[in-house]
C-alpha positions as CSV (number, residue, x, y, z in Angstrom):
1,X,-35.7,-47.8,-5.7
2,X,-33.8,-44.8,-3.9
3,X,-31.2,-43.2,-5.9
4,X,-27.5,-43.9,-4.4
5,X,-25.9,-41.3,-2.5
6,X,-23.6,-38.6,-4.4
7,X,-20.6,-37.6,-2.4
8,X,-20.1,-34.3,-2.3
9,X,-17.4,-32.5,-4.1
10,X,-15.8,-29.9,-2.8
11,X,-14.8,-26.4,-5.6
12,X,-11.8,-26.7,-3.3
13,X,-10.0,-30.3,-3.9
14,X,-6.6,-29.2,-3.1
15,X,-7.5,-27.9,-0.1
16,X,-10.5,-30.4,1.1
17,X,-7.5,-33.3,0.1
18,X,-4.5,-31.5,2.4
19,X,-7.5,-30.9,5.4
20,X,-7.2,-34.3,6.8
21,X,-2.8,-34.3,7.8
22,X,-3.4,-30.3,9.2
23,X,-2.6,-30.7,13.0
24,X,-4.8,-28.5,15.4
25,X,-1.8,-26.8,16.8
26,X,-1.2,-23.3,16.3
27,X,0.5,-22.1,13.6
28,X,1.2,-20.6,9.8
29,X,0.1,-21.8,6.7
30,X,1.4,-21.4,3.3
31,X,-1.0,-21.1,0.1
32,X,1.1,-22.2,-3.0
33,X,0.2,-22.6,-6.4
34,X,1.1,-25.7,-8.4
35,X,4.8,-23.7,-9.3
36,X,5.5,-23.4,-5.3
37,X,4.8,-20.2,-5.6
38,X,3.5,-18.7,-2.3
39,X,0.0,-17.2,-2.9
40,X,-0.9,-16.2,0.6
41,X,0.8,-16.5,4.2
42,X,-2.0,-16.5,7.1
43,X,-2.0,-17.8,10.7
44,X,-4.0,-19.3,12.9
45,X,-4.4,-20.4,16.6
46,X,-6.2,-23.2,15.5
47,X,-4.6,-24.3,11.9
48,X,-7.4,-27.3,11.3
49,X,-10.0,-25.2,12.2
50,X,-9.3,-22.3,10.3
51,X,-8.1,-24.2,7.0
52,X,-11.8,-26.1,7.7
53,X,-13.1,-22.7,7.6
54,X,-12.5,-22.0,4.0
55,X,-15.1,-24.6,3.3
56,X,-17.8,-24.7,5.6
57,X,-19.4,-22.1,3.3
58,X,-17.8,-21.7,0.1
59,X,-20.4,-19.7,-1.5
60,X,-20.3,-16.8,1.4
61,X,-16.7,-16.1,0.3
62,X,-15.4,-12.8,-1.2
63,X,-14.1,-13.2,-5.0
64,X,-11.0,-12.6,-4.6
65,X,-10.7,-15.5,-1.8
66,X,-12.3,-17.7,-4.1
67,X,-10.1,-17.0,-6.7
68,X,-7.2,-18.0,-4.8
69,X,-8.5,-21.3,-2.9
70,X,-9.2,-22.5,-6.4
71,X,-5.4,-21.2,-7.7
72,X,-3.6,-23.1,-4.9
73,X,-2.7,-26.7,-5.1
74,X,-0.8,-26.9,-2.1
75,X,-0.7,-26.2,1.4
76,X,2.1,-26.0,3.9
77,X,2.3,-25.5,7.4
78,X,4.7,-24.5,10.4
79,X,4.0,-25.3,13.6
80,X,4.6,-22.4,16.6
81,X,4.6,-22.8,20.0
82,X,2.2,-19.8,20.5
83,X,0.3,-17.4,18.7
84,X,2.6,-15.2,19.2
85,X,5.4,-16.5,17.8
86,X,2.9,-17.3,14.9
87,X,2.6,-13.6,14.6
88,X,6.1,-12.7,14.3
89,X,6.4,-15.7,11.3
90,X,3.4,-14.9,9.8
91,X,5.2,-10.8,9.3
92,X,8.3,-12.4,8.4
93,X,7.1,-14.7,5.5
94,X,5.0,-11.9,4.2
95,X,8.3,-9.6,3.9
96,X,10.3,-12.6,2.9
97,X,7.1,-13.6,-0.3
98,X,5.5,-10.8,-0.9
99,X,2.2,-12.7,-1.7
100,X,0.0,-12.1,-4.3
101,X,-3.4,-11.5,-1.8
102,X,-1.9,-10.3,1.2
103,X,-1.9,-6.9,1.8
104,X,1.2,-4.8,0.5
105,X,2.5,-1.6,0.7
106,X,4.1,-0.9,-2.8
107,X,4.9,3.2,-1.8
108,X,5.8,1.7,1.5
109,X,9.5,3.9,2.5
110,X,11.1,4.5,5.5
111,X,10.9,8.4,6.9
112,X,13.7,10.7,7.3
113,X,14.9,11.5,10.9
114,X,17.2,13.0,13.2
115,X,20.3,11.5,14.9
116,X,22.3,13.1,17.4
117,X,24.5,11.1,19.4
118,X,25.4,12.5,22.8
119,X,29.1,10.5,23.0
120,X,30.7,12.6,20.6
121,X,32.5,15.9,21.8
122,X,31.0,17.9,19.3
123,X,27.5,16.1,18.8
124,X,26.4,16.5,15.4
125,X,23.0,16.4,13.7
126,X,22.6,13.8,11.0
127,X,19.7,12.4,8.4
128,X,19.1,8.5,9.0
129,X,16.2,6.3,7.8
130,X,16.3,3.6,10.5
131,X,16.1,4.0,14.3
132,X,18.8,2.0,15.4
133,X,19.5,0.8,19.7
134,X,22.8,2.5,19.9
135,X,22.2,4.6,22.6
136,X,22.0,7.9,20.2
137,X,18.6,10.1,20.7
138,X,16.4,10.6,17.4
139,X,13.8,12.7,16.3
140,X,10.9,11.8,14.1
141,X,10.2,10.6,11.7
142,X,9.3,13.5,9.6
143,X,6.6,12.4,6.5
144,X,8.5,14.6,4.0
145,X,11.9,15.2,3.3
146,X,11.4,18.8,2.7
147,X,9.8,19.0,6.7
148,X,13.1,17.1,7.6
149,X,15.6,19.8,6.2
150,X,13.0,23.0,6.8
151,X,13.7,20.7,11.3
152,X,17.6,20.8,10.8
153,X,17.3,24.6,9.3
154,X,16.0,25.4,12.1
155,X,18.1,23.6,14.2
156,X,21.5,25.4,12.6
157,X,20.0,29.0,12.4
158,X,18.8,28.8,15.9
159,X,21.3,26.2,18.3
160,X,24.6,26.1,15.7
161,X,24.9,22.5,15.7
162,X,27.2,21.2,13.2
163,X,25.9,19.0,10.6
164,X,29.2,18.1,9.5
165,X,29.5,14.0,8.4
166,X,32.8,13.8,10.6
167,X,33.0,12.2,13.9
168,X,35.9,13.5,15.2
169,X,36.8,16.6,14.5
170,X,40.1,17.5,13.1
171,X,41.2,21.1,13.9
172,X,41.3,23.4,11.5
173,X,42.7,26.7,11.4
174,X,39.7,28.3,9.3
175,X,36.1,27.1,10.0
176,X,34.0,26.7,7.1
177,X,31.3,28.2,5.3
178,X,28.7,27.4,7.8
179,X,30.2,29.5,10.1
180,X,30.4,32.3,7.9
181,X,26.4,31.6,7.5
182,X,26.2,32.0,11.5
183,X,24.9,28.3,10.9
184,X,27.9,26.6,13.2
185,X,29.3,27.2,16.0
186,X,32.7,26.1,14.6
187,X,34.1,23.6,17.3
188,X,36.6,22.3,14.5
189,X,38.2,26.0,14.9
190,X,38.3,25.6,18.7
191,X,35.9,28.5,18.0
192,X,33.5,27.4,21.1
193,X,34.3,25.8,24.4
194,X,33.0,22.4,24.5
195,X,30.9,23.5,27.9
196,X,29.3,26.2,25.7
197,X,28.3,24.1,22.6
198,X,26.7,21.2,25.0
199,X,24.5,24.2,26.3
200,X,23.3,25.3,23.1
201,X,23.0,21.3,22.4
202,X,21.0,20.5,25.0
203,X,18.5,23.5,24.1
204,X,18.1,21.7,20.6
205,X,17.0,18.8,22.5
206,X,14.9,20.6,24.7
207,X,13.3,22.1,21.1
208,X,13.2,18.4,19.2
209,X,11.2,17.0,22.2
210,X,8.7,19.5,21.6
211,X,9.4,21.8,24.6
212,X,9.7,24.8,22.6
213,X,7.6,27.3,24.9
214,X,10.0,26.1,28.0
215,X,12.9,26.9,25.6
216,X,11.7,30.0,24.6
217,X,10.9,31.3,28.0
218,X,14.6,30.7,29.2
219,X,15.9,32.1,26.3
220,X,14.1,35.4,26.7
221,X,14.6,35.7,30.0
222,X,18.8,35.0,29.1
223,X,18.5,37.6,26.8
224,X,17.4,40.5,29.1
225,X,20.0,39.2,31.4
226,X,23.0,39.8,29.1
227,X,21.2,43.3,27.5
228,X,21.9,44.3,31.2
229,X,24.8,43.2,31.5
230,X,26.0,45.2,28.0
231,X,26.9,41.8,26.4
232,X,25.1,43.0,23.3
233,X,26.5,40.2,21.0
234,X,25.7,37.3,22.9
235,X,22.0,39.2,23.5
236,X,21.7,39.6,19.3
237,X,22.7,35.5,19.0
238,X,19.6,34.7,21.5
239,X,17.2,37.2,19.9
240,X,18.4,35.4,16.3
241,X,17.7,32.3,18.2
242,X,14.0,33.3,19.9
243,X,13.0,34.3,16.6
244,X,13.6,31.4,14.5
245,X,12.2,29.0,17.4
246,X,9.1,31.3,17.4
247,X,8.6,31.2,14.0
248,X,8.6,27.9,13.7
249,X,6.3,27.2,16.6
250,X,4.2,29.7,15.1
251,X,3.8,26.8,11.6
252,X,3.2,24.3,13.9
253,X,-0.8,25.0,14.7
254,X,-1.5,21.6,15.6
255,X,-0.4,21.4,19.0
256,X,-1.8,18.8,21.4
257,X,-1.6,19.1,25.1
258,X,0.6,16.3,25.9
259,X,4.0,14.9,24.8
260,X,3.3,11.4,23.6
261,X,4.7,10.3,20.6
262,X,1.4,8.8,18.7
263,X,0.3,7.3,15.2
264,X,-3.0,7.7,14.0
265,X,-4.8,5.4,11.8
266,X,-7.5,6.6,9.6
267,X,-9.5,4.0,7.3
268,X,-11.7,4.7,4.5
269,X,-13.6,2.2,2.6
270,X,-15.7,2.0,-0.5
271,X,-16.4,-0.2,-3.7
272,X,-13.6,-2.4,-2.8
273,X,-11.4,0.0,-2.5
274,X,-9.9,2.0,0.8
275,X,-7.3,3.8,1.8
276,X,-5.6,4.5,5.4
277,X,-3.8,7.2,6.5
278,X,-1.3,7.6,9.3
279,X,-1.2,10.7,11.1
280,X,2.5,11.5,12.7
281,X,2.3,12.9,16.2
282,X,5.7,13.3,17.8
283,X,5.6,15.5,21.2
284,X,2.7,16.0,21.1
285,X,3.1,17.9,17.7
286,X,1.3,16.4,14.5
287,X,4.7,16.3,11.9
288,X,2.8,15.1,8.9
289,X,0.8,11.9,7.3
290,X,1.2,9.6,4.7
291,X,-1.8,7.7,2.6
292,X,-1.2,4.2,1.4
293,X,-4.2,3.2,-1.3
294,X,-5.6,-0.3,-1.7
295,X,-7.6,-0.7,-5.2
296,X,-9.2,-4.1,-3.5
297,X,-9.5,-5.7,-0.3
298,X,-7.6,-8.8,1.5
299,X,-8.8,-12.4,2.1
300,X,-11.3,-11.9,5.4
301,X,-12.0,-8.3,5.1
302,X,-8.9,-7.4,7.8
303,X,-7.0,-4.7,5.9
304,X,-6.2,-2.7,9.3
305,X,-4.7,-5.7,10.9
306,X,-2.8,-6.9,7.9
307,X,-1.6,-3.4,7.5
308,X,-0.3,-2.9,11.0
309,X,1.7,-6.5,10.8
310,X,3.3,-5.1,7.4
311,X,3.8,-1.2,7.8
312,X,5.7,-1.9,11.6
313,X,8.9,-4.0,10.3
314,X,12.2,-3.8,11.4
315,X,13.7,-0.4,11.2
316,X,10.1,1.5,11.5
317,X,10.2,3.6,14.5
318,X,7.2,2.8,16.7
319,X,5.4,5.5,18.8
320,X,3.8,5.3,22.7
321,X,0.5,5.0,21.1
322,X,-1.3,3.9,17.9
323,X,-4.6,5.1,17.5
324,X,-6.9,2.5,15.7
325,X,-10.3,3.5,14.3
326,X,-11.6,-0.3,14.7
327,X,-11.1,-3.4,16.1
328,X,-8.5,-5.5,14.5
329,X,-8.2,-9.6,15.7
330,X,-4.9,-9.8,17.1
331,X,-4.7,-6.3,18.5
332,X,-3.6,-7.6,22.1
333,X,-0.7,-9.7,20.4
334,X,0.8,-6.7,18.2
335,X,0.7,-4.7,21.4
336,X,2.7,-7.4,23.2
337,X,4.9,-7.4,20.2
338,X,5.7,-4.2,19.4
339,X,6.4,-3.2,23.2
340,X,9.0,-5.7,23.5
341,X,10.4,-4.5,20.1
342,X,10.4,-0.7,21.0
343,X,11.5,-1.9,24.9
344,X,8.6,0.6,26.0
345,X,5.4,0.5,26.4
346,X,3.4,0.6,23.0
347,X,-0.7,0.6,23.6
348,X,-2.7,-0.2,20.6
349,X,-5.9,2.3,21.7
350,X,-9.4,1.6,19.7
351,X,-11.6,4.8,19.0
352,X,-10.8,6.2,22.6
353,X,-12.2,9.5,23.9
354,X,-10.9,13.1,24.6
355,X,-8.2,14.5,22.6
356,X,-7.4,11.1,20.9
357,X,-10.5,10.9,19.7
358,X,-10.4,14.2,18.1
359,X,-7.3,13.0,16.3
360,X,-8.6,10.0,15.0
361,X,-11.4,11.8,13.5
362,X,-8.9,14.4,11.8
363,X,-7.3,11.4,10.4
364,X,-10.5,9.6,9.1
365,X,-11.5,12.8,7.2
366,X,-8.1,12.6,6.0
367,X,-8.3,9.2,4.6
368,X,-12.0,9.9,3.4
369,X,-10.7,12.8,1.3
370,X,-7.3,11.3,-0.2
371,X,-9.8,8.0,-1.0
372,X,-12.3,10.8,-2.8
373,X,-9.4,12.7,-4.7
374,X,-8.0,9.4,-5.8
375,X,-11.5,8.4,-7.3
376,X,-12.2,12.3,-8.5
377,X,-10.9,13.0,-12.1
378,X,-8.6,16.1,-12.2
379,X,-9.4,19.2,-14.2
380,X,-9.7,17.6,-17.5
381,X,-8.1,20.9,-19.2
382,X,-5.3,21.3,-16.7
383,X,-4.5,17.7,-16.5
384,X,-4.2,16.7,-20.7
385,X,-2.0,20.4,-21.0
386,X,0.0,19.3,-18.3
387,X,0.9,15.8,-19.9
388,X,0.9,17.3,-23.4
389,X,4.0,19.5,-21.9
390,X,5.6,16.7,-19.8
391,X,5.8,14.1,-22.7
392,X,6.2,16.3,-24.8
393,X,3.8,15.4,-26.9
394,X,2.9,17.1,-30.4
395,X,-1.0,17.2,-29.6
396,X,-3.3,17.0,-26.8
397,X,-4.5,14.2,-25.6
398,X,-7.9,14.4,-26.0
399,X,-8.2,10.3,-25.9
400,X,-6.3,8.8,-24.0
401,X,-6.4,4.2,-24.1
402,X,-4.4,1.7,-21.6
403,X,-4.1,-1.9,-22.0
404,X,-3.4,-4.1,-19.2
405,X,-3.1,-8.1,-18.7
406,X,-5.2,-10.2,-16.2
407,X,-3.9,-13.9,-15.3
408,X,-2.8,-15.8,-12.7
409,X,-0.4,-18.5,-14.1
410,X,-1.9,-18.2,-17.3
411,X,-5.4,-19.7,-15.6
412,X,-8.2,-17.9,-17.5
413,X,-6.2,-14.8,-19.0
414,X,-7.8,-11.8,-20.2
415,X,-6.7,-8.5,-21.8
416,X,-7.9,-5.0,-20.5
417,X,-8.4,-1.8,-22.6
418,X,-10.3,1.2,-21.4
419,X,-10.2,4.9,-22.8
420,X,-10.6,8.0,-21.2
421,X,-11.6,11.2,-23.6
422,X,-11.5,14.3,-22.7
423,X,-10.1,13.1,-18.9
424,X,-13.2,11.3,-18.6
425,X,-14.0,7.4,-18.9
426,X,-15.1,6.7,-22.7
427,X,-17.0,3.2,-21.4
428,X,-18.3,3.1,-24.9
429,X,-14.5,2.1,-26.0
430,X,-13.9,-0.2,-23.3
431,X,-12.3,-3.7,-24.8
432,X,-12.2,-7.1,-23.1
433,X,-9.8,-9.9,-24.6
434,X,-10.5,-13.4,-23.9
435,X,-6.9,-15.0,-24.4
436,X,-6.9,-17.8,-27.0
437,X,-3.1,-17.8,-29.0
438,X,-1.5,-18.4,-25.2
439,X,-1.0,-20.8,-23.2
440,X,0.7,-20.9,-20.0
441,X,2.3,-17.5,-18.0
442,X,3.6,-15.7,-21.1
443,X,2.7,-12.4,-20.5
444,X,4.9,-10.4,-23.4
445,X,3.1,-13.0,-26.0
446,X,-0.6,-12.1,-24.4
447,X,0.1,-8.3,-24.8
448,X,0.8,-8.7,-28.1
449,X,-2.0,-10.6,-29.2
450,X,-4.2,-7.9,-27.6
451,X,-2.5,-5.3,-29.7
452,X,-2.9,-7.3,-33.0
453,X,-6.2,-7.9,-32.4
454,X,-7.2,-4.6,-31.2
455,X,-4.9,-2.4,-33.5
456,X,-5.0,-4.2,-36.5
457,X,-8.2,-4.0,-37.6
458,X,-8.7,-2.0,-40.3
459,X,-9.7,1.8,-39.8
460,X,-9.5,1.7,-36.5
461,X,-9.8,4.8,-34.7
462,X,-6.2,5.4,-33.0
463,X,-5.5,7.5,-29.7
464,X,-3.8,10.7,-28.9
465,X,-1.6,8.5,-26.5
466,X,-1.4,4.9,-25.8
467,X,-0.2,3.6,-21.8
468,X,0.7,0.5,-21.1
469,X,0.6,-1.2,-17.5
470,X,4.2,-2.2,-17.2
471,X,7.8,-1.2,-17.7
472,X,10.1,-0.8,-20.4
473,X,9.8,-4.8,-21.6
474,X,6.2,-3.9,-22.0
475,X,6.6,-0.9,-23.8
476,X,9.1,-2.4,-26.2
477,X,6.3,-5.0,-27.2
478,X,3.8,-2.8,-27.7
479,X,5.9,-0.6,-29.6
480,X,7.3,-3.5,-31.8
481,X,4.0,-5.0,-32.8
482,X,2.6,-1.5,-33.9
483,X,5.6,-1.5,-36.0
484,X,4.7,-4.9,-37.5
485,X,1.1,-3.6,-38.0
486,X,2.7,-0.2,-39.7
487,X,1.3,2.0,-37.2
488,X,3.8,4.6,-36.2
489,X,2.3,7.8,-35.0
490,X,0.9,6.7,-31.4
491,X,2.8,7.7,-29.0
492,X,2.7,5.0,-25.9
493,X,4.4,5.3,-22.8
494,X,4.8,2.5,-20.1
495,X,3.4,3.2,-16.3
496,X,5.2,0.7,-14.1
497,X,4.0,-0.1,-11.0
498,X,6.0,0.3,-7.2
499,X,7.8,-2.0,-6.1
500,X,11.5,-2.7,-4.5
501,X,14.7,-2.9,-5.8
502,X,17.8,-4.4,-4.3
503,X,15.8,-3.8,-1.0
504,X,14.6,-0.3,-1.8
505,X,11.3,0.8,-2.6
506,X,10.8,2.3,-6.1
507,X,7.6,4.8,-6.6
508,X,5.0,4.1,-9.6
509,X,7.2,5.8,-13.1
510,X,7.0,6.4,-16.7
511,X,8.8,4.6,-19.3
512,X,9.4,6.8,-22.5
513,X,10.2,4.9,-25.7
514,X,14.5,6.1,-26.5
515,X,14.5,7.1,-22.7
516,X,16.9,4.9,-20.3
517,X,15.9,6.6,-17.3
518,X,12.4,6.4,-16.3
519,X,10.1,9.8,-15.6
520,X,8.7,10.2,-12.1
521,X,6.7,13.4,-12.4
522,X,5.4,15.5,-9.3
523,X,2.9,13.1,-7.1
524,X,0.1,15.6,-7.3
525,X,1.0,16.7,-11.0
526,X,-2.1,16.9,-12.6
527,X,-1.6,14.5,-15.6
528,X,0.2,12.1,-13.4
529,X,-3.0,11.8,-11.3
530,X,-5.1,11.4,-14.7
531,X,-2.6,8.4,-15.8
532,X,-2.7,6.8,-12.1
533,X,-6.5,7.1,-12.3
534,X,-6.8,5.5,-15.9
535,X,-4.7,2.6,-14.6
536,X,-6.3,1.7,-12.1
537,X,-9.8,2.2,-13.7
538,X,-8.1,-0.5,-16.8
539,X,-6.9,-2.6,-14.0
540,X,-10.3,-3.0,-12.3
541,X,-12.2,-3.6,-15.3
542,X,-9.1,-6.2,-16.0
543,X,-9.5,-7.6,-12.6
544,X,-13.6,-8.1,-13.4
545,X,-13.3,-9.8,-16.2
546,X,-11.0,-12.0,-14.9
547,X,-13.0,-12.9,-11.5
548,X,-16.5,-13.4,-13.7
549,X,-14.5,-16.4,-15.8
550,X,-12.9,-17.8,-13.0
551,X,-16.2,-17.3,-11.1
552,X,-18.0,-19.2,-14.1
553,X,-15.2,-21.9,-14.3
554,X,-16.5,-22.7,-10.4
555,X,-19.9,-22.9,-11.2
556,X,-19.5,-25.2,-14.4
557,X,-16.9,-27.3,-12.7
558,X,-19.7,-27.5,-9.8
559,X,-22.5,-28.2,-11.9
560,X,-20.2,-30.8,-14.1
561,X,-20.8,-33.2,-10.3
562,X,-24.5,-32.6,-9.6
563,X,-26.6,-36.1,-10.9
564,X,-28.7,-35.2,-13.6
565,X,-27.3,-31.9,-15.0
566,X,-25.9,-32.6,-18.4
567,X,-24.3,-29.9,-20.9
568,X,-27.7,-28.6,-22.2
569,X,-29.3,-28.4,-18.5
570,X,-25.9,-26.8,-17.4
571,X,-25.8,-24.9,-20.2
572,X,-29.8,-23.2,-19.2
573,X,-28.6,-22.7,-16.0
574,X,-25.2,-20.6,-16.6
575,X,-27.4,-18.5,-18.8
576,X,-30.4,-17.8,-16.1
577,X,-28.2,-17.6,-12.9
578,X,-25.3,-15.6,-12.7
579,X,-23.3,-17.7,-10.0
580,X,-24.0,-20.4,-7.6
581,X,-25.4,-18.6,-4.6
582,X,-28.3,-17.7,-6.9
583,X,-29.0,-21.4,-8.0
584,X,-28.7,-22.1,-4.3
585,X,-31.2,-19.0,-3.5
586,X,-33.5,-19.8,-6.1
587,X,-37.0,-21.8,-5.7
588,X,-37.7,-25.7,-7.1
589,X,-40.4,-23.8,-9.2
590,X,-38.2,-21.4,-10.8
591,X,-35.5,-24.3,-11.8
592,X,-38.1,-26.5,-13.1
593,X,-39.3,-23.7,-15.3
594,X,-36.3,-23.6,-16.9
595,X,-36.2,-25.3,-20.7
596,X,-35.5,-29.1,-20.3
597,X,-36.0,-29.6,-16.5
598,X,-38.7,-31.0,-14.8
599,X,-39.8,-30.4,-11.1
600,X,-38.1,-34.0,-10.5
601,X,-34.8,-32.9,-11.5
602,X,-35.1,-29.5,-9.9
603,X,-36.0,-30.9,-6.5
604,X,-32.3,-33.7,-6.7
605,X,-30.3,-30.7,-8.1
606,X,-31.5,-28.5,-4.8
607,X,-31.2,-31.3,-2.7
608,X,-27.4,-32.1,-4.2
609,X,-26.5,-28.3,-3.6
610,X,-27.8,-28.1,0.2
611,X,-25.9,-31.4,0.6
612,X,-22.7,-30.0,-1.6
613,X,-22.6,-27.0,0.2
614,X,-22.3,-28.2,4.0
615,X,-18.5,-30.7,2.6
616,X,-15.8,-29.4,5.1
């Protein structure tokens, strides 16, 4: 008698249930755990066939993919006419959410820049973060601030512009101090004729566009011109003015033959982790970069694409060219986008030749070394001297411990502790807490039982300094349940992560136990890299632990439907095979070997997983 058939389960029910009503049209879709909350926003020309994707091959999928199909309970969808206009609500939920696995960009901020607006009588040179379409030219965007103010130095040692925040200038009968600096002109005075300062106003446009050595060739010959004419004050302004535009010319040693504003994308990967870089070339002048770090990957593997739908928002000013080092999926549709949101041409170039490509390899080796230096330890020395000062702490640091807190509404929550000694990881000390007092998203309640189970034990070996990964509420815990445990003489500080603030970005800081303020040392402060580094190094061994259970949780839930597998059988198997993929892998002989099968059972149990494995 044949054994009746098993239907196949899929580790995916909430998803394999919602399958069936997805339309084939092409769309967005909406992961949400079972609190609404939005887990993941993708799109997709083909929303059945995609969703069907997930599981076709379960077992082939990253962790961190798994991990969220098995969080979500529901899925939504919205319909778009085309994929375009999938595109442009897939960036728009993304910024609206901020989903857990899609790609963000906590240290994201806009860049200084330049506005002069050519409809005032006395044009003035202002700072602004946003390029707006009010008819007003601006320059940038500069990656620092200090490369901003070192451009409008320039601009009022060597032009006179005024910088003044007034609009319409009210005369006055003295000018100000800028004058006296020979850094103005001094229109408010009636100190220049209009026609003359719209000369020297146009020159600093002529400068900003990056035609410098045209400037500086009309300038000199100006100069000769009024030496021989005996106009020896206005020849002293332009020689002022030739030498500050030559000087700065002089800084700028990357110069590229052509006048297109461009960024350039570098990507560096490795161990899950990868950071891009974006190299600023404004007329044809390389301004400065900025790096954006990503401890793990996205869903699918498409970090470039997911970053290039997320770093170009509203208010981000977009070049003639972006220079990609690969391929990204929807590279024609970003193209189409972004030139009808710049209302100029915008080509999305992949690993071209010539003097791009010399450029895109300058900014690969500039993500490949930012990615190194993130994963190199600092000077051990410089680095513990350098936060001994800054926290003002009594000792140095020789041991440094950081606890951090894994979970995903409170689904199999763990607790994180690794030490660093002597600015080096102590793996010896790592800890790994299995949460068992919690239940639920409580994650004040978790930290403390951590610290009570950690720190209470008796003659346990304390740190020089204890971090936390959070902000103040987290320090206060910590702090309150070493006071219960009558430990007193750690000192533990609080390293909160980026993130925004009534629309602002806020940078990674230090909370300080009596401090209101928080501490944001120097970026490339030595003991401020050492801190970064032992957070993320707790926060990976965190995010580990926490993707081995939930990776376990699949494989027992899995084996709990396959015919003939009881707990003891299960039991064999979890502790021979590390996951289901190597179950799947393995031969009848080497199952049936196991304690308490036979080759019987081995051969239903493959069977069952080949069958198991092709549910859609």
């Amino acid at each position: 008698m044949s054994a009746p058939d098993v239907k196949p389960v899929s580790p995916y029910p909430a998803l394999a249930a919602a399958l069936p009503r997805i339309p084939t049209g092409s769309g967005v879709y909406l992961f949400k755990d079972p609190g609404g909350r939005v887990l993941y926003v993708g799109k997709a020309v083909n929303l059945k066939h995609r969703l069907a994707s997930y599981l076709k091959t379960p077992e082939k999928l990253d962790p961190k993919t798994a991990l969220m199909l098995r969080k979500m309970a529901q899925v939504d969808v919205i319909l778009t006419t085309t994929g375009r206009e999938a595109l442009i609500l897939e960036r728009n939920l993304i910024k609206e959410h901020r989903p857990r696995y899609n790609v963000t960009l906590r240290d994201d901020k806009n860049y200084l820049c330049l506005r002069l607006d050519l409809k005032e009588d006395f044009p003035a040179l202002r700072f602004v973060r946003r390029f707006n379409p009010d008819g007003a030219l601006y320059f940038g965007p500069y990656a620092s601030g200090s490369m901003a103010r070192e451009t409008l130095k320039v601009m009022k040692q060597a032009f006179g512009v005024r910088t003044c925040k007034e609009r319409r200038l009210a005369a006055r009968s003295r000018p100000c101090l800028e004058y006296q600096l020979s850094h103005c002109l001094g229109p408010c005075a009636g100190l220049v004729t209009e026609a003359a300062y719209r000369q020297a106003v146009a020159e600093a446009v002529l400068f900003l566009k990056g035609k410098g050595g045209n400037l500086l060739k009309r300038l000199k010959t100006q100069m000769a011109q009024a030496a021989d004419e005996l106009d020896f004050e206005r020849a002293a302004t332009l020689r002022d003015r030739v030498k500050a535009i030559t000087a700065t010319l002089e800084r700028q040693d990357m110069a590229r033959p052509n006048f297109r504003d461009q960024d350039v994308l570098g990507l560096a990967e490795d161990q899950g982790q990868a950071m891009i870089t974006v190299l600023l070339v404004r007329a044809g002048l390389v301004t400065g970069g900025r790096e954006y770090f990503f401890p793990e990957l996205p869903p699918g593997g498409d970090l470039l694409g997911a970053f290039l739908k997320l770093y170009y928002t509203e208010g981000r000013p977009l070049p003639d060219e972006m220079l990609l080092p690969a391929e990204v999926p929807d590279r024609r549709l970003l193209e189409a986008l972004f030139t009808e949101e710049k209302g100029g041409k915008v080509a999305l170039l992949v690993t071209p030749g010539g003097d791009r490509a010399r450029l895109l390899a300058l900014a690969g080796d500039n993500a490949r070394d930012a990615l190194r230096r993130r994963r190199t330890p600092p000077d051990p020395g410089a680095a513990l001297a350098d936060l001994q000062a800054r926290l003002k702490l009594q000792n140095l640091p020789a041991r440094l411990e950081c606890l951090d807190i894994s979970t995903l509404q409170g689904g199999q929550s763990v607790g994180a502790l690794t030490a660093f000694t002597d600015g080096a990881p102590d793996k010896s000390r790592y800890r790994r807490f299995k949460i068992r007092e919690v239940e639920g998203q409580d994650d004040y309640a978790m930290l403390r039982e951590v610290v009570r189970r950690h720190y209470g034990k008796a003659g346990q070996d304390l740190p020089d300094l204890l971090v936390v990964d959070g902000g103040r509420g987290q320090l206060n815990v910590v702090l309150q349940t070493l006071k219960e445990l009558a430990i007193t003489k750690i000192p533990v500080v609080g390293l909160a992560k980026a993130t925004e603030q009534g629309g602002r970005p806020v940078r990674d800081r230090l909370f300080l136990p009596g401090r209101k303020n928080p501490l944001l040392p120097p970026p490339n402060a030595p003991g401020w890299l050492l801190l970064l580094r032992l957070r993320d190094e707790t926060h990976r061994f965190a995010i580990t632990y926490h993707r081995k259970r939930a990776r376990k949780e699949l494989l027992t839930s899995t084996l709990d439907q396959a015919p003939g597998i009881g707990p003891v059988r299960k039991r064999r198997l979890l502790e021979h095979f590390p996951n289901l993929e190597a179950i799947k892998t393995a031969t009848t002989e080497q199952i049936a070997a196991l304690p308490g099968f036979t080759q019987k059972i081995a051969t239903g149990l493959k069977e069952w997983l080949v069958t198991e494995g092709q549910d859609t």
